[in-house]
Structure formats: structure tokens, C-alpha cells
N, C-alpha and C positions, 0 to 999 in steps of 0.2 A: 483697590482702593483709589478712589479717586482726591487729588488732593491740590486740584488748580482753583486756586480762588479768581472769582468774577471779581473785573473792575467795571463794567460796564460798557457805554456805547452801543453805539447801531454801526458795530465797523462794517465798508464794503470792501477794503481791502484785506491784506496781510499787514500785520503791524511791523513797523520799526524803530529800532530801539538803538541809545547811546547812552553813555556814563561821563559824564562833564567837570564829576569832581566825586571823592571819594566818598561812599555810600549815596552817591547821588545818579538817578536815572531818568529819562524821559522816552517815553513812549509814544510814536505818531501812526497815525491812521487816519485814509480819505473814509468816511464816513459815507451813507448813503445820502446825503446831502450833498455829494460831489466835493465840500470845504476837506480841507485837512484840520484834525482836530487832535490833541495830544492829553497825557495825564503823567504826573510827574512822582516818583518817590524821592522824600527828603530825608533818609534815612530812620523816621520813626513812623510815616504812613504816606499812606495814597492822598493825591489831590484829584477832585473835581475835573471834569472834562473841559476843556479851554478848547475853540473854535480859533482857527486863524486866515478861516476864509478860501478862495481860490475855488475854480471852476476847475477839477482835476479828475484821473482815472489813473489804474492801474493801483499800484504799492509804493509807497514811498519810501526813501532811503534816506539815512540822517547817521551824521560822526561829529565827532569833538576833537579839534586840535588843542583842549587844554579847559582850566577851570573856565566857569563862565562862558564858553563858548560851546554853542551850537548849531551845525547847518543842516537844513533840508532840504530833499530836491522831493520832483517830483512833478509827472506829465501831465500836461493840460490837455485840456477835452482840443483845447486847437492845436496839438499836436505839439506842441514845445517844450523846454525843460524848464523848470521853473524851479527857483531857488529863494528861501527865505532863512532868515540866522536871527541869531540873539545874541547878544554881548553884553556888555556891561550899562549901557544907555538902553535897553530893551530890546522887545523882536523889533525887527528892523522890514520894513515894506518887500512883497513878492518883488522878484527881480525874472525878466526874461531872457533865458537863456538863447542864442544863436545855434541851439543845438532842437534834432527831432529825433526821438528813439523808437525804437520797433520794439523795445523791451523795457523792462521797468529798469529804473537805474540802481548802483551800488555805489557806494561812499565807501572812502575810507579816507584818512588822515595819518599821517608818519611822520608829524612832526609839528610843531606852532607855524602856524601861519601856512597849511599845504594842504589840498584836498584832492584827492581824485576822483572823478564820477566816471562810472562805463557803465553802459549798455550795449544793444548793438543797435546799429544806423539800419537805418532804412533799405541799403545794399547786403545785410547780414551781415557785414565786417562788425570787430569789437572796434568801438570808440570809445576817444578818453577825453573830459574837459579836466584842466584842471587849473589849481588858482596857486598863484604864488608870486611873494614880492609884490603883493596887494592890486592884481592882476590875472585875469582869466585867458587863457589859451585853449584855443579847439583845435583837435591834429588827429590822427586815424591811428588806433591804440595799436 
């Protein structure tokens, strides 16, 4: 028996997914339009697909350090990490990362205000960017 229900989209990637607050989820995916585009559950249904733009490839990664927060990453066609968040004042503009991956990146969050992103570098080593005390650090995972 089949029992996955369609949300829709023209996804070209894998989707990714985070939980921002209780019965609440958000779903991202680069589309074949190259944007990263997302769909959200509010705990009583689905919302509409929301475009948030970007010239990207591969899958993208996204975590929540807490209500109302959300970040995404995710590799540009010119080869760099790219990051965009939502908070409480709204999504908030791509941000270019100083970082290039050879693989799609992984998120995770362990606590308010801490993210950590890896993939692997360009060298195949695993790499780690991460943010904390309102501040990003690049170092070799």
C-alpha cells in the first residue's frame, strides 16, 4: 500500500527538513530552477511552495537552534556555501560563505545560538564551519 502523500514541486534535489517549534516543520529543496524553494507544516496543513531564490546545486541542509529560528545552507553553482536564516524580523538575505565543498553540506544545531555545517573540502578531509557567540569560524573538522 502506498501511503506517501504528494506536496508538490519540480524538486532537483533531496529534500531537507527541520522542526522550529512544536508541531511545526519546514521543508527545503533546490528546484530545477536552480532557487531553493521550501513548504511548511503549521500543524493543521501544508502551505504553498515559497521560492527564496539563489543560483544553487546539489541538496540542501537546514536545523533550528530554537522557536522561530531557521538556517539554510547550501552550494552555489560558483562553487561556495551559501547560507540563509529566518528569525523573527523575517528570511533574512543569502550570505556567502568562505567555505567550497565537494559534497552537499549537513547541519546540525546543539543548542541556541550554535550550528555546525560539514561536508568534505575539496582535499576529501571532513570540514566544519560553524557559528557561535554571533560569529562564524572555518577550521578542518
Amino acid at each position: 500500500m502506498d501511503r506517501w502523500e504528494p506536496l508538490g514541486g519540480r524538486l532537483a534535489s533531496a529534500p531537507a527538513v527541520t522542526s522550529w517549534a512544536e508541531n511545526e516543520m519546514q521543508v527545503f529543496a533546490i528546484w530545477d530552477d536552480s532557487q531553493l524553494w521550501d513548504t511548511y507544516w503549521d500543524g493543521a496543513a501544508w502551505h504553498e511552495w515559497h521560492a527564496h531564490g539563489g543560483e544553487l546545486a546539489g541538496s540542501p541542509a537546514a536545523c533550528s537552534w530554537g522557536a522561530d529560528r531557521i538556517d539554510v545552507f547550501a552550494n552555489g553553482r560558483d562553487g561556495r556555501l551559501w547560507h540563509r536564516w529566518y528569525e523573527p524580523a523575517g528570511w533574512q538575505p543569502w550570505e556567502q560563505l568562505p567555505v567550497s565543498l565537494a559534497s552537499d553540506p549537513a547541519a546540525s544545531s546543539w543548542g541556541p545560538g550554535r550550528i555546525d555545517v560539514f561536508g568534505s573540502g575539496r582535499d576529501g578531509q571532513l570540514v566544519r564551519v560553524s557559528w557561535e557567540r554571533g560569529a562564524w569560524s572555518f577550521e578542518p573538522g
